[in-house]
C-alpha positions as CSV (number, residue, x, y, z in Angstrom):
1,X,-62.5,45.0,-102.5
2,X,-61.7,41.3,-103.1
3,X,-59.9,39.8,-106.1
4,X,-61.4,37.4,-108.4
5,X,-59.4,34.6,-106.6
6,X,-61.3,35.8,-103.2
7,X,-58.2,36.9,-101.6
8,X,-58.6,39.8,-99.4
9,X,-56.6,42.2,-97.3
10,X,-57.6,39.8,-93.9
11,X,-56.2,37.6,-95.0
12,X,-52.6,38.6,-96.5
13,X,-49.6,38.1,-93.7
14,X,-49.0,41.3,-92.0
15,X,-46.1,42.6,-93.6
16,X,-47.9,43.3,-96.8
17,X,-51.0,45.0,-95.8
18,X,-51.3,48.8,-95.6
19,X,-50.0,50.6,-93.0
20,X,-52.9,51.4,-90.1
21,X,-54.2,54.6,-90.7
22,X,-54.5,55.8,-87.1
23,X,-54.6,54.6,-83.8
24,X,-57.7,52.7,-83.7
25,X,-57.1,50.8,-87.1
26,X,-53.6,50.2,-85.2
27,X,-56.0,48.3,-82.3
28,X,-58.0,46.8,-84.5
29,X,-55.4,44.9,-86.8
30,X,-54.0,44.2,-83.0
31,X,-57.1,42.5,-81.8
32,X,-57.3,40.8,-85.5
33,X,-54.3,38.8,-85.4
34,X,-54.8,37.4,-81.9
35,X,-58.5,36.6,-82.3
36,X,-59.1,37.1,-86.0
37,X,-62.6,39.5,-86.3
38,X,-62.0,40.5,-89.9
39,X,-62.3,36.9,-91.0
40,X,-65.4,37.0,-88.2
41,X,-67.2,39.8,-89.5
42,X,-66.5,39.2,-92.8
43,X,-68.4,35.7,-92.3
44,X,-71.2,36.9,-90.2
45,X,-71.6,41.0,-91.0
46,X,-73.2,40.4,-94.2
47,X,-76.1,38.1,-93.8
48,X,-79.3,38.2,-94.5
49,X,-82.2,38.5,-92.5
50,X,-85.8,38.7,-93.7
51,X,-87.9,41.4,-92.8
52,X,-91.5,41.1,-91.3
53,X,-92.6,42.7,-88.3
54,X,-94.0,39.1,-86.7
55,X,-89.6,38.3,-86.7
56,X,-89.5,41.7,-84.8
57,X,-91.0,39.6,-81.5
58,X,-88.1,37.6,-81.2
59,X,-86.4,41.1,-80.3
60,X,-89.1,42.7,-78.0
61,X,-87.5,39.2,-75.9
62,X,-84.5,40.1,-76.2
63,X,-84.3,43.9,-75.6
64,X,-86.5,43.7,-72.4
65,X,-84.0,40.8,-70.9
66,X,-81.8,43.8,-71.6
67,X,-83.6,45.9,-69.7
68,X,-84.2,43.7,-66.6
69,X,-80.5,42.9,-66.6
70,X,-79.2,46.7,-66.7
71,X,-82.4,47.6,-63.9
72,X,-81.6,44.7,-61.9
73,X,-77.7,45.1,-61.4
74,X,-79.0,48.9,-60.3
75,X,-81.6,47.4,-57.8
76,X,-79.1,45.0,-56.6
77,X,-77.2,47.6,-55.0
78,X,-79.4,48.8,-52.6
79,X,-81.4,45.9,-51.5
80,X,-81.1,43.5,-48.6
81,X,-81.8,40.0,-48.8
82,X,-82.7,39.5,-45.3
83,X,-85.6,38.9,-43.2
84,X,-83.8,39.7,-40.0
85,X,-86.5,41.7,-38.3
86,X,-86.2,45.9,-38.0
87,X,-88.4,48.7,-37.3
88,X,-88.7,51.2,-40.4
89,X,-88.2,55.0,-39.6
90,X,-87.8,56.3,-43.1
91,X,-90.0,58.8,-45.4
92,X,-92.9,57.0,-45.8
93,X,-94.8,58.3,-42.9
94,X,-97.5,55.3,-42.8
95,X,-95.2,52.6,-41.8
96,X,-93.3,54.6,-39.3
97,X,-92.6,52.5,-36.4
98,X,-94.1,49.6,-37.9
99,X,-91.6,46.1,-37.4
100,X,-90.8,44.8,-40.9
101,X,-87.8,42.6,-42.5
102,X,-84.7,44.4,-43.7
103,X,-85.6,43.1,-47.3
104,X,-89.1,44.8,-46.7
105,X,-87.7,48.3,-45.7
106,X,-84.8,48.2,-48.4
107,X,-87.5,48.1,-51.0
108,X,-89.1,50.9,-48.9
109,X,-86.1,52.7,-49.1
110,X,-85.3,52.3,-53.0
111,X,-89.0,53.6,-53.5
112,X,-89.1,56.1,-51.4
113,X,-84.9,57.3,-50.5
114,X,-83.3,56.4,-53.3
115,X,-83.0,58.3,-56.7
116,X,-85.1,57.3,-59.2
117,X,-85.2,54.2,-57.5
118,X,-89.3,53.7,-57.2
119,X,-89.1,54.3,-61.0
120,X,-85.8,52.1,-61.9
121,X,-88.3,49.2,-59.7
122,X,-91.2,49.9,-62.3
123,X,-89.4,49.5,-65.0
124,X,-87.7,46.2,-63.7
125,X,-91.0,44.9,-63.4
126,X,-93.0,46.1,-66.3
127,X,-89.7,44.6,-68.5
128,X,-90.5,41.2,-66.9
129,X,-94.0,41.6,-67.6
130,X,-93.7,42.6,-71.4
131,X,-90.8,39.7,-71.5
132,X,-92.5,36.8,-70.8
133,X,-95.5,38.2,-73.0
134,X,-93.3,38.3,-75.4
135,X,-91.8,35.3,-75.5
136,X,-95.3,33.8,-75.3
137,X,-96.2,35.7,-78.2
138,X,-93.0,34.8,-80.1
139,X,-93.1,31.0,-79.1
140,X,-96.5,31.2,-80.4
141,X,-96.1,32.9,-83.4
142,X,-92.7,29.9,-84.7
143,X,-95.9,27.5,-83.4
144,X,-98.7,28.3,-85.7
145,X,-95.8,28.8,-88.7
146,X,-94.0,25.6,-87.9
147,X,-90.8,27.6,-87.4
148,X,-90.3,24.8,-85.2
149,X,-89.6,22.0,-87.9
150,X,-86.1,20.1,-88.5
151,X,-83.6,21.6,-88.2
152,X,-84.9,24.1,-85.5
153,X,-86.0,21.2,-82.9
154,X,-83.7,21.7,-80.3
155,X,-84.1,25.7,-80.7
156,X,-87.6,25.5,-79.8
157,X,-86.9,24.0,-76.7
158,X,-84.6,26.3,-75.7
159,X,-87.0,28.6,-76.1
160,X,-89.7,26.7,-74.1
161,X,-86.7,26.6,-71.2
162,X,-86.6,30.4,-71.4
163,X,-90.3,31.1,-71.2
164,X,-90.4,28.5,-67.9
165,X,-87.8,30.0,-66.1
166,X,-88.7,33.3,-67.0
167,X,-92.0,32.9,-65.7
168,X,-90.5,31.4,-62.3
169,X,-87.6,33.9,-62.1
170,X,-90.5,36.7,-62.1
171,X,-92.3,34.7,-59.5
172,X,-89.2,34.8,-57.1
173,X,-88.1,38.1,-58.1
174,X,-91.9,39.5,-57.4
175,X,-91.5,37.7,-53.9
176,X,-88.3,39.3,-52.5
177,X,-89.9,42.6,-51.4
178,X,-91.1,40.7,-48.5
179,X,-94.5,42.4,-48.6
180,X,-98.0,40.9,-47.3
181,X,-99.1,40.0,-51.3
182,X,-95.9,38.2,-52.1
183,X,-95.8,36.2,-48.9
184,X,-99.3,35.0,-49.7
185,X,-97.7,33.7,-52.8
186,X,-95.0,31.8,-50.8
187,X,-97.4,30.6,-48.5
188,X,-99.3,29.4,-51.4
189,X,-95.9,27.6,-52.5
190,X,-95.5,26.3,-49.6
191,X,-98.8,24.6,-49.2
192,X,-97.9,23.1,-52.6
193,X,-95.0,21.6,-51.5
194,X,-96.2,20.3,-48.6
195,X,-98.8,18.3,-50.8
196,X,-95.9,16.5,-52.1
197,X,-96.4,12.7,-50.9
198,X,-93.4,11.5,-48.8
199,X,-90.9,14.4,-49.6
200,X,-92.9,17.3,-49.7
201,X,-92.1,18.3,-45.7
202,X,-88.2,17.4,-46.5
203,X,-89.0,19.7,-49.0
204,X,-90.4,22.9,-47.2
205,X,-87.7,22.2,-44.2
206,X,-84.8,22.7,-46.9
207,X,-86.3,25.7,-48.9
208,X,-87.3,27.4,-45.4
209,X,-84.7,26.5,-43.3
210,X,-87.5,25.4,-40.6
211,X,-91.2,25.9,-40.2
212,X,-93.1,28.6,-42.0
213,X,-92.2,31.5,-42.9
214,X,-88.4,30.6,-41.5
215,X,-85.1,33.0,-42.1
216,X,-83.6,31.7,-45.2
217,X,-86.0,32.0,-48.1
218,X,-85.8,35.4,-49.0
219,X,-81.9,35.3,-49.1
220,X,-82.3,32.0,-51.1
221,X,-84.9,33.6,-53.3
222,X,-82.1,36.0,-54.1
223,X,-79.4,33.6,-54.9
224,X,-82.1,31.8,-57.5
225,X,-83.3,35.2,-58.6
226,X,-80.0,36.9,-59.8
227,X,-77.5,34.4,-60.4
228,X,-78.5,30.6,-60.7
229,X,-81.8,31.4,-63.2
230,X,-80.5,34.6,-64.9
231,X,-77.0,32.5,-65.6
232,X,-79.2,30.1,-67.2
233,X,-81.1,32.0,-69.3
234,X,-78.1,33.9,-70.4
235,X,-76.7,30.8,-71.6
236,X,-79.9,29.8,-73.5
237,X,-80.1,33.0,-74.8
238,X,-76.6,32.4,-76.7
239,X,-77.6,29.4,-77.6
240,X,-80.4,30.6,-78.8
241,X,-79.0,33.5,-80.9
242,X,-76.0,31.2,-82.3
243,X,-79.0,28.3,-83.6
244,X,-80.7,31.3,-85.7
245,X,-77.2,32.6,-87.4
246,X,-76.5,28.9,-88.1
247,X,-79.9,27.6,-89.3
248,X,-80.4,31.0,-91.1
249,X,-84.1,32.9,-90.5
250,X,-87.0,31.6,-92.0
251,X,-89.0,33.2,-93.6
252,X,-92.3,33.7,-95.5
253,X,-93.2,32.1,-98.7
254,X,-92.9,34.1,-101.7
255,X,-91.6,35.1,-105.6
256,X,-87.5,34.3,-105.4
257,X,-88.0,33.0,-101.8
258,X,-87.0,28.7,-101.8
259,X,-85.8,26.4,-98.9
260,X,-81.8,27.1,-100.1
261,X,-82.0,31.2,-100.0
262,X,-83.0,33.6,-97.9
263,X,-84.7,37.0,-98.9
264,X,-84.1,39.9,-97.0
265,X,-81.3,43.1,-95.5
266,X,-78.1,42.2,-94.4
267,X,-76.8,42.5,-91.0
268,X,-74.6,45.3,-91.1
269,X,-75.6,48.4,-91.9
270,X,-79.8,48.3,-92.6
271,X,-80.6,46.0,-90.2
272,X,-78.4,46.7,-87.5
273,X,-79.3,50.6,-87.6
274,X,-83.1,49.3,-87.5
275,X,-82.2,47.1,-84.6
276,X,-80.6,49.8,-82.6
277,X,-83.5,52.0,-82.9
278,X,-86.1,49.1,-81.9
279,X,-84.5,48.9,-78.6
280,X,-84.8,52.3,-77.9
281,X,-88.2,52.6,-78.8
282,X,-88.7,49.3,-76.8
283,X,-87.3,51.0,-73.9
284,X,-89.1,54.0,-74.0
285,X,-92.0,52.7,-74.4
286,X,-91.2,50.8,-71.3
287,X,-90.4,53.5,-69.5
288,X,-93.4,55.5,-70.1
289,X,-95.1,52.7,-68.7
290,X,-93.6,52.5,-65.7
291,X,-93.7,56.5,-64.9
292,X,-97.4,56.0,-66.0
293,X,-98.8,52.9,-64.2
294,X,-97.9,52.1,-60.5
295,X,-97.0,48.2,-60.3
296,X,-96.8,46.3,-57.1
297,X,-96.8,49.4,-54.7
298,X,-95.4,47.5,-51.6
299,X,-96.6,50.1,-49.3
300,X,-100.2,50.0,-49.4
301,X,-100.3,46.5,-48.5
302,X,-97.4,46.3,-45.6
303,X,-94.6,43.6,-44.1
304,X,-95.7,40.4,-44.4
305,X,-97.5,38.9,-41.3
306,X,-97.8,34.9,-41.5
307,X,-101.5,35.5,-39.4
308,X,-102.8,38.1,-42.5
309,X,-103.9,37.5,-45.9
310,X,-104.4,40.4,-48.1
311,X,-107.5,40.4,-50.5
312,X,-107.3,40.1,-54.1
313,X,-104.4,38.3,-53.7
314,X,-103.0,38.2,-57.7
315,X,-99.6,36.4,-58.7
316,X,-98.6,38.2,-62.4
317,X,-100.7,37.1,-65.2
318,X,-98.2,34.4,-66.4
319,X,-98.5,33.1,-63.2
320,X,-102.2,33.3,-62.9
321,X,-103.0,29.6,-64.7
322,X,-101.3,28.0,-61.5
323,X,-103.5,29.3,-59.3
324,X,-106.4,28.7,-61.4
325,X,-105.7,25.0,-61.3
326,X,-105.8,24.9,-57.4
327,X,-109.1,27.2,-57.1
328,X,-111.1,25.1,-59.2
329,X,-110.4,21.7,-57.4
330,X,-112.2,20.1,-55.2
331,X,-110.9,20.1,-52.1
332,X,-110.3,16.3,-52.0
333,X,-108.7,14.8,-49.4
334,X,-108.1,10.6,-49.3
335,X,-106.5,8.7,-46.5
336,X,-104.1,5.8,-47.5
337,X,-101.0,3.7,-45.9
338,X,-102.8,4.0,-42.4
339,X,-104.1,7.3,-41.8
340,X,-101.8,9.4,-44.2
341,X,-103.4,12.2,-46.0
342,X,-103.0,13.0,-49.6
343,X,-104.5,16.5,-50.5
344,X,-105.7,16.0,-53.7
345,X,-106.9,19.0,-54.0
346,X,-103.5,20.6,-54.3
347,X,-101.7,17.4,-55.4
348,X,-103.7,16.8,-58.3
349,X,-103.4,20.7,-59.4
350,X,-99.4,20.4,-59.3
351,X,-99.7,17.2,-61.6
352,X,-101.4,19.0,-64.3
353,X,-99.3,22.1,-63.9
354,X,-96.5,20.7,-65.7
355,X,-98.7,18.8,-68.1
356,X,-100.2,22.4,-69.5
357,X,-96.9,23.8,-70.5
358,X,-95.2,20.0,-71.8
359,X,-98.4,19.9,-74.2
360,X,-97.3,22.6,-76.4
361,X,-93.2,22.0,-76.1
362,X,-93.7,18.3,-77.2
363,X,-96.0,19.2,-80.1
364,X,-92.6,19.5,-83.0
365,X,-91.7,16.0,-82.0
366,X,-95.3,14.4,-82.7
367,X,-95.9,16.3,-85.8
368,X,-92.7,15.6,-86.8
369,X,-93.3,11.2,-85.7
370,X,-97.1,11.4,-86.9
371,X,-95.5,12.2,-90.7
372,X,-92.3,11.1,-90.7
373,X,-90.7,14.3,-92.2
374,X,-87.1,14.5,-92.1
375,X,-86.5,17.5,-94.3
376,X,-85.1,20.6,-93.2
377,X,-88.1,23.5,-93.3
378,X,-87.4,27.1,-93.9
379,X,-90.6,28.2,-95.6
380,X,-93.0,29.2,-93.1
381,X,-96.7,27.7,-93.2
382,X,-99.7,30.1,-93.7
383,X,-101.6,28.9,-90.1
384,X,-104.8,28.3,-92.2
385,X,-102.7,25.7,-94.1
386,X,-101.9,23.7,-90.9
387,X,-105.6,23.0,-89.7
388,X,-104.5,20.5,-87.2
389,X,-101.9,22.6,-85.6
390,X,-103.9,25.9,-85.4
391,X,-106.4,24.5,-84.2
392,X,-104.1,22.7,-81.4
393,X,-102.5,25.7,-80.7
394,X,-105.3,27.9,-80.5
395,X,-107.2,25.3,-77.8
396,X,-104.2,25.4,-76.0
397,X,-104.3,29.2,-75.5
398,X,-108.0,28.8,-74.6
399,X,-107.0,26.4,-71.9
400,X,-104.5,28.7,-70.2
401,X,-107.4,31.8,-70.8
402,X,-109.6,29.5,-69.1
403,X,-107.5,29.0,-66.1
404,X,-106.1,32.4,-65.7
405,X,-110.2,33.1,-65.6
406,X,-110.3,30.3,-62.5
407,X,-107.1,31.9,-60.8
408,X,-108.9,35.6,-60.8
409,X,-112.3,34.1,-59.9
410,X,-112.8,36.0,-57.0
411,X,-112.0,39.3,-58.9
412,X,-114.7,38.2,-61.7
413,X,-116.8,37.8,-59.1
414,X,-116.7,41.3,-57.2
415,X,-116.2,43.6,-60.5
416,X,-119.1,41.6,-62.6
417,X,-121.2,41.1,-59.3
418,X,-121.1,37.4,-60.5
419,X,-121.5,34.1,-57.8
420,X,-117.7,33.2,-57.1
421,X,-119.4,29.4,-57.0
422,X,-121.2,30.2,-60.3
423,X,-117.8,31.4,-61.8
424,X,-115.7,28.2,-60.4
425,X,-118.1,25.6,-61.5
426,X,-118.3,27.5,-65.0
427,X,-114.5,27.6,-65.7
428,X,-114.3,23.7,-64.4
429,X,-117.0,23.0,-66.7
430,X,-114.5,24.7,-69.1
431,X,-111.4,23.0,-68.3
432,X,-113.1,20.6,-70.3
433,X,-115.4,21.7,-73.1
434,X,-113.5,25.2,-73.8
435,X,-110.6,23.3,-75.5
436,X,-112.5,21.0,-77.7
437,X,-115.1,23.7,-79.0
438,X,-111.7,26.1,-79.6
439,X,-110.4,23.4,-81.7
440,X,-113.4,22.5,-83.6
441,X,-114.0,26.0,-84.4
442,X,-110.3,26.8,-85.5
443,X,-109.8,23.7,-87.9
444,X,-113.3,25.0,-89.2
445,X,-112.5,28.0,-89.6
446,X,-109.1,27.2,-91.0
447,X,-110.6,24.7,-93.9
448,X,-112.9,28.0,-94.5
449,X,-110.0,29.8,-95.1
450,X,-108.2,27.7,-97.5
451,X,-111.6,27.0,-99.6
452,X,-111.5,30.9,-100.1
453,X,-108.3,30.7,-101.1
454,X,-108.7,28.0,-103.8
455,X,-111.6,30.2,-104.8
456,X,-109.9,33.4,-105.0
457,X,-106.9,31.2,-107.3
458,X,-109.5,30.1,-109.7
459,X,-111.6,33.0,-110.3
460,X,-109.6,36.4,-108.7
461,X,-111.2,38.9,-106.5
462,X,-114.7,40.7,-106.6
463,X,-113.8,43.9,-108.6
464,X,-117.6,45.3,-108.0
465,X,-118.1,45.5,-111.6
466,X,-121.2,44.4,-112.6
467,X,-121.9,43.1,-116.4
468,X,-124.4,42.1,-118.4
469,X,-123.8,39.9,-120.7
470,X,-126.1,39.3,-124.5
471,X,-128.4,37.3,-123.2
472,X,-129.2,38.9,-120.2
473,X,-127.6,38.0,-117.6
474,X,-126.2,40.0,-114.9
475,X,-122.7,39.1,-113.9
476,X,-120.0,40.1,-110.8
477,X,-116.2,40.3,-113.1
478,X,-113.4,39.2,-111.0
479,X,-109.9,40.6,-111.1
480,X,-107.4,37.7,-111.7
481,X,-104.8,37.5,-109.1
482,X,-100.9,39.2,-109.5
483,X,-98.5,36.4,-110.5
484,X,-97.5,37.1,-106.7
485,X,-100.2,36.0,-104.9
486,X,-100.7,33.2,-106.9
487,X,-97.5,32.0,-105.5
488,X,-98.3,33.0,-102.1
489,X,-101.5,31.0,-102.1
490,X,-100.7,28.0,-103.3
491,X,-96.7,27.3,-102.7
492,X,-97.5,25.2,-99.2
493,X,-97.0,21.9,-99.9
494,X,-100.0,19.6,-98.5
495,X,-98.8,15.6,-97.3
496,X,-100.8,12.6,-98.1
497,X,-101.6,10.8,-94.5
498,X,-99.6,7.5,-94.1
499,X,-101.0,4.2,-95.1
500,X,-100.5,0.9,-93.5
501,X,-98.4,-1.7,-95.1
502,X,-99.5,-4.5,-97.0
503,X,-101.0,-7.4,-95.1
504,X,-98.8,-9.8,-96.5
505,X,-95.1,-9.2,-98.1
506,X,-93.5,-10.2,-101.6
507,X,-93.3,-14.0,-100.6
508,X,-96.7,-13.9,-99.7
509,X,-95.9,-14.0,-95.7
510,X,-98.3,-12.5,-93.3
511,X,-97.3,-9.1,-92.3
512,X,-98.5,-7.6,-89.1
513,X,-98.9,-4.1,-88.4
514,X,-98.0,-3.2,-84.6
515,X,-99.8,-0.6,-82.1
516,X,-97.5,2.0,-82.5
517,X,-97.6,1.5,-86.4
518,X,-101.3,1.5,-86.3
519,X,-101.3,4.7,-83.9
520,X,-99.0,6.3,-86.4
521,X,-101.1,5.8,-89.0
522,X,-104.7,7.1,-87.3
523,X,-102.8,10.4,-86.0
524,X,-101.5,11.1,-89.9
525,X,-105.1,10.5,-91.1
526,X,-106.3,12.8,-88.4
527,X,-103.9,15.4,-89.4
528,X,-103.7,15.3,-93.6
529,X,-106.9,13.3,-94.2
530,X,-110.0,13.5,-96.1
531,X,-111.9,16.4,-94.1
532,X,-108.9,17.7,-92.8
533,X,-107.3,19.7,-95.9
534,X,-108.6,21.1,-98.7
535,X,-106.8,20.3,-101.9
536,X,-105.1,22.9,-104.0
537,X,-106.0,23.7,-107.3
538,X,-104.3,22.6,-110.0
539,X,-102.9,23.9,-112.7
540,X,-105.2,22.6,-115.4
541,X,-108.1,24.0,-113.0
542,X,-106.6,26.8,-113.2
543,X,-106.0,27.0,-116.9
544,X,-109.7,25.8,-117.7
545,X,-111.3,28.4,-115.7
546,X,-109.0,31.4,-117.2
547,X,-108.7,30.6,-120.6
548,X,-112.2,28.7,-121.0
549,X,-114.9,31.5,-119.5
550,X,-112.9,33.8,-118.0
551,X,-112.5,35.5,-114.9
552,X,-116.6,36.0,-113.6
């Protein structure tokens, strides 16, 4: 219990506190005065987090990069990063015989030789799976509530890094088994590589360590999958965690809740004990997945063979927009700098590739250029109360849908008994038109939503109730809205679009508005202008309606 002058017992000198009680206070007041954790939990124990399960996300993330770490350190001990060349005798009766990398029959051998190895794999993978949904999911969830606003800028990009180089740790991790699916994916790798201009065969020599398929990848695969990307993510992840005890949470808008408090449990006990039971369930969940639903089963497909392909070649789903890109291009080829090829059909794919996933990270940056808002945010936004955004965000997913549509095209094609031409002209036609129909549908159907909302402000819910008033007429009473909702519906603020200077200043002297100033200007229109909000209601709206002829 503190004093009134804030003193506490962490911080009197040693002599003077009470005597330890046993032999782990003893430790503890040991590790204290070399590294002071009363002072640290006193500081960081007790705060406050909001509670909402779209917050609970964020922790899906974070317990399956749990998992992955504790079921890769496992898998790590027993397989071989090697392509040196063996023949399998193992338990497996199929493959008896067969000639196969060492990496190829040490996965064999987890599945089939080791304990619980074949399920430890299934749950590696499945936790990959469900982590980078996740973190889509999350990323996309701070998106449509502008989590992302000042001062959580450089927060969002670190989660942006994290989804990226979780998606492309899974690809190398799925591609160490050495099996004929994931060295199609390699192969398809390498083909992008190789449409590189000018470097692109430096390139493949490096990564390879010769021509196609070479002896080094797999062991180099290894090295990126377990140390270099996982080191970096770890570091994010830190990062990360130590940006959201320092911005504090954000949270939803509400009675009590402003921009200089935060509503919610504390750390230690409620939400820690909640916590702690999310991972488990998380885990279990996981689990029962994996005992459940067989995931890459590297056996029925075999070693990889560079001469084979296997059909219904699939990279994971987060993987699957990539491909997309490359199997709706043309295959263009043009011939420049006399007689050098550029494959633009696999050039041009790579381009974009990057573009897709910059489109979304760069968004906080604009919105926060296009109207000039320095304030720190942490109310969240309703989506339907961001038009703009939502609808960005939402053509954005429809993009990547569209493309993970073009990358399973020949799957569409055999289970739908569809044309595989009809399917790949219909998703480039999409590329296009998909996007801009998602986004004029969602800022619709967002400025539909708010309209009800100003409508449900002024004149409360339908009750059912119908009355007939003196003179006849049949009316529906409405049921005014709680205090509480009243709040929640209209507490988002709503900016005025930019306007452009004065032509000319004070002394009369031309001023002249430059292209950026100008572009500044258009965007801010395009975002809070007429047509693109719909105004709140005010208060003497609301006090004519109510006290004037009622709630009907």
């Amino acid at each position: 219990m503190s004093s009134a002058s804030g003193t506490n017992s962490a911080s009197k000198p040693a002599s003077t506190r009470a005597k330890p009680a046993n032999k782990a206070e003893a430790a503890v007041d040991w590790v204290d005065g070399r590294v002071g954790i009363y002072s640290l939990a006193k500081a960081n124990l007790r705060k406050i987090f909001p509670d909402h399960w779209s917050f609970m996300l964020g922790e899906i993330c974070l317990y399956s990069f749990i998992i992955i770490i504790l079921t890769g350190v496992y898998l790590t001990l027993f397989f071989t990063p090697s392509m040196g060349e063996t023949v399998y005798h193992g338990s497996y009766l199929p493959l008896n015989g067969i000639r196969m990398s060492e990496a190829y029959a040490s996965t064999l051998n987890i599945s089939f030789e080791i304990r619980g190895g074949l399920l430890i794999r299934q749950i590696h993978h499945w936790a990959a799976l469900v982590f980078v949904a996740a973190m889509l999911v999350h990323m996309m969830r701070v998106f449509f509530t502008g989590a992302f606003r000042k001062p959580r800028e450089i927060n969002w990009v670190f989660g942006f890094l994290l989804l990226v180089l979780g998606m492309f740790d899974g690809f190398f991790g799925y591609s160490l088994p050495d099996d004929l699916l994931s060295g199609t994916g390699i192969r398809f790798m390498e083909g992008a590589i190789l449409a590189v201009p000018l470097v692109g065969t430096y390139i493949q020599m490096f990564l390879f360590g010769g021509e196609f398929p070479g002896h080094d990848i797999i062991p180099r695969f290894f090295t990126i999958h377990v140390l270099l990307i996982p080191g970096i993510m770890l570091g994010l992840l830190v990062a990360h965690l130590i940006l959201v005890f320092y911005h504090k949470h954000t949270q939803w808008a509400g009675p009590g809740k402003t921009e200089k408090n935060v509503v919610g449990m504390p750390l230690m006990p409620v939400y820690m004990a909640k916590a702690g039971g999310f991972f488990f369930l998380v885990f279990g969940i996981i689990a029962a997945i994996s005992a459940i639903a067989t995931i890459n089963p590297i056996w029925s497909v075999g070693p990889y063979r560079p001469d084979q392909v296997s059909t219904d070649a699939q990279p994971d789903w987060y993987m699957g927009f990539s491909e997309g890109l490359i199997r709706i291009m043309p295959g263009w080829e043009i011939s420049v700098w006399g007689g050098h090829t550029l494959n633009l059909g696999v050039m041009v794919p790579l381009a974009v590739f990057p573009l897709v996933l910059v489109a979304i990270a760069i968004w906080p940056f604009i919105e926060s250029w296009v109207t000039g808002d320095k304030r720190e945010h942490h109310i969240l936004d309703r989506p339907r109360n961001a038009p703009v955004r939502t609808a960005f965000g939402a053509a954005w997913i429809s993009l990547y849908l569209i493309l993970l549509v073009g990358g399973g095209n020949d799957l569409f094609a055999t289970h739908l008994h569809l044309s595989i031409n009809t399917i790949t002209y219909a998703v480039r036609v999409g590329f296009f038109v998909v996007p801009v129909l998602t986004f004029i549908v969602t800022k619709r159907w967002c400025l539909g939503l708010q309209r009800r909302d100003k409508d449900k402000v002024l004149h409360g819910r339908e009750s059912g109730i119908i009355k007939r008033l003196p003179h006849g007429e049949f009316i529906e009473v409405h049921t005014p809205l709680a205090q509480k909702d009243l709040h929640t519906l209209t507490a988002h603020e709503q900016p005025q679009p930019l306007e452009l200077p004065a032509e000319t200043d004070e002394n009369g002297v031309a001023r002249k508005a430059g292209v950026i100033t100008k572009t500044r200007v258009k965007l801010s229109e395009g975002f809070y202008g007429e047509g693109n909000q719909i105004a709140k209601p005010t208060t003497e709206e609301y006090h004519e309606i109510t006290s004037g002829h009622g709630h009907h």
